[in-house]
C-alpha positions as CSV (number, residue, x, y, z in Angstrom):
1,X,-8.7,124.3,-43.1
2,X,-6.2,125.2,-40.6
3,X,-4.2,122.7,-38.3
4,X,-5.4,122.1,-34.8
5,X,-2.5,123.5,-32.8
6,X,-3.8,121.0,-29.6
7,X,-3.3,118.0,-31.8
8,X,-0.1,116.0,-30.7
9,X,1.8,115.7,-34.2
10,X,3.5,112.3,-35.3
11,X,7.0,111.8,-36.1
12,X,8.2,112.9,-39.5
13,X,9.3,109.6,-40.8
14,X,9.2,106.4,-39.2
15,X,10.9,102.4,-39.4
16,X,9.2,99.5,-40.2
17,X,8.6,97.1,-37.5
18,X,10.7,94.7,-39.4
19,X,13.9,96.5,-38.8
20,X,13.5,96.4,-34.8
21,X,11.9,92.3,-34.5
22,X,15.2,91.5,-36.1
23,X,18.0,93.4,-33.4
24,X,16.7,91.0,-30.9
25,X,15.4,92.1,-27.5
26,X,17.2,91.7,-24.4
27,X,16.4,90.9,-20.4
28,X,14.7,87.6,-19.0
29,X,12.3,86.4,-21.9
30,X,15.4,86.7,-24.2
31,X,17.9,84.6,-22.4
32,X,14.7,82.1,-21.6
33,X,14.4,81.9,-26.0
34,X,18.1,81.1,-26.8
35,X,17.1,77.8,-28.0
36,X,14.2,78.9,-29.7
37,X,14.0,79.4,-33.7
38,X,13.3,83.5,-34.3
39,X,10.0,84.1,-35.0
40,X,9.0,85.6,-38.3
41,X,8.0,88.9,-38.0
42,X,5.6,88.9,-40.3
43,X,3.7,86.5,-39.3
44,X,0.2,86.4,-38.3
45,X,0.2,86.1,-34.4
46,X,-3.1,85.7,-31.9
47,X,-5.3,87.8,-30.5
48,X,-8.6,88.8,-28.8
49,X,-10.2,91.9,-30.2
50,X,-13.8,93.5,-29.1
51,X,-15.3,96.9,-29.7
52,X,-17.9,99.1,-28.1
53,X,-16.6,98.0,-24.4
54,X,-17.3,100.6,-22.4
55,X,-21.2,101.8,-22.5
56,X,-20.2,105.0,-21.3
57,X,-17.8,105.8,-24.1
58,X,-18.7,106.7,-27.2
59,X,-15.9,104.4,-28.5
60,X,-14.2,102.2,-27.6
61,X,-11.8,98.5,-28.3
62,X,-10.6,96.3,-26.1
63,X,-7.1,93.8,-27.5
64,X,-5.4,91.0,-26.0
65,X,-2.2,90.0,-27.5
66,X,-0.5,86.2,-27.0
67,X,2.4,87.8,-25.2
68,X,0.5,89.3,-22.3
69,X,-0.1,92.7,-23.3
70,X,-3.7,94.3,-23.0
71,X,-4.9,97.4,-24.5
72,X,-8.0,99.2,-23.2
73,X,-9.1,102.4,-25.8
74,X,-11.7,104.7,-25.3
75,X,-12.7,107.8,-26.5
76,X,-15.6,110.8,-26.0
77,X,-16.5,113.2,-28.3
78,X,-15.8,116.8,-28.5
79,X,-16.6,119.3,-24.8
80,X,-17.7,122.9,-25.0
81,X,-15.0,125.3,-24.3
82,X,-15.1,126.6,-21.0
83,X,-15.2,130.6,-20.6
84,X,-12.2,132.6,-20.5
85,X,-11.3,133.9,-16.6
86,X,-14.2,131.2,-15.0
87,X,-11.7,129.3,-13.7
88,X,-12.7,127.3,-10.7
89,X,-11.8,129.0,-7.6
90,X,-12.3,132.1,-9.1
91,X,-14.1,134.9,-7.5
């Protein structure tokens, strides 16, 4: 089967998230966590997961993480190739 050339490729080898939770961040939330013990990295943190969101999707997830963050994922299936030279415009 050949490779989809409009794929976007990963990277060819990759860290664990262990090796970057250890340098330490830093900005305003660092200096505010001085005092604080360092977190494990491994441990199990909160969250808020929920799939099948959007209606209109034909996937889709929706995470909330204790920190803040909010991810919103959704994806739609395959759309027929449009004809060589009918470009909008065109003509």
């Amino acid at each position: 089967m050949p490779l989809d050339p409009r794929r976007v490729r990963g990277p060819e080898d990759s860290q664990p998230p262990e090796v970057w939770a250890a340098a330490g961040g830093a900005g305003a939330a660092a200096e505010e966590e001085e005092d604080a013990a360092p977190r494990d990295p491994c441990a199990l943190r909160p969250l808020f997961a929920r799939a099948g969101l959007l209606s209109q999707a034909e996937g889709s997830a929706y995470v909330e993480l204790s920190g803040g963050t909010k991810v919103l994922c959704a994806a739609w299936g395959p759309r027929e190739a449009a004809e060589p030279g009918a470009a909008a415009g065109a003509g």
